[in-house]
Residue, then its C-alpha position, 0 to 999 in steps of 0.5 A: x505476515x512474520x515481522x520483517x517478511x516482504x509483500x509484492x505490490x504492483x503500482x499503476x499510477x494514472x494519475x500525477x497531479x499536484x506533485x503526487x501519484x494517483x492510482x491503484x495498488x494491488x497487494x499480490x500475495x493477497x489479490x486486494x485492489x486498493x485506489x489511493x489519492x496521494x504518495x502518502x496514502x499510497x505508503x500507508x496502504x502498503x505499510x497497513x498491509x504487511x504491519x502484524x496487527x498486534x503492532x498497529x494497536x500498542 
């Protein structure tokens, strides 16, 4: 993705235990399904996504 172009993501939590989410996030533009544990993991899930790789590794 271009540097500050938007995802779609669709959230189902099922789960709210320990003052955080658990769920499944599902990245739209791409059709990719991932589980996460906690909120945090939830954001670095979606941030992972749409962050340019050549970013990630400077």
């Amino acid at each position: 993705m271009a540097e500050n172009q938007k995802g779609t993501f669709i959230v189902k939590i099922n789960h709210t235990d320990n003052a955080s989410w658990q769920g499944q996030v599902t990245w739209a533009d791409k059709n990719i399904t991932k589980n996460f544990r906690s909120t945090l993991e939830l954001i670095k899930l979606m941030d992972g996504a749409i962050t340019p790789e050549e970013t990630k590794n400077s």
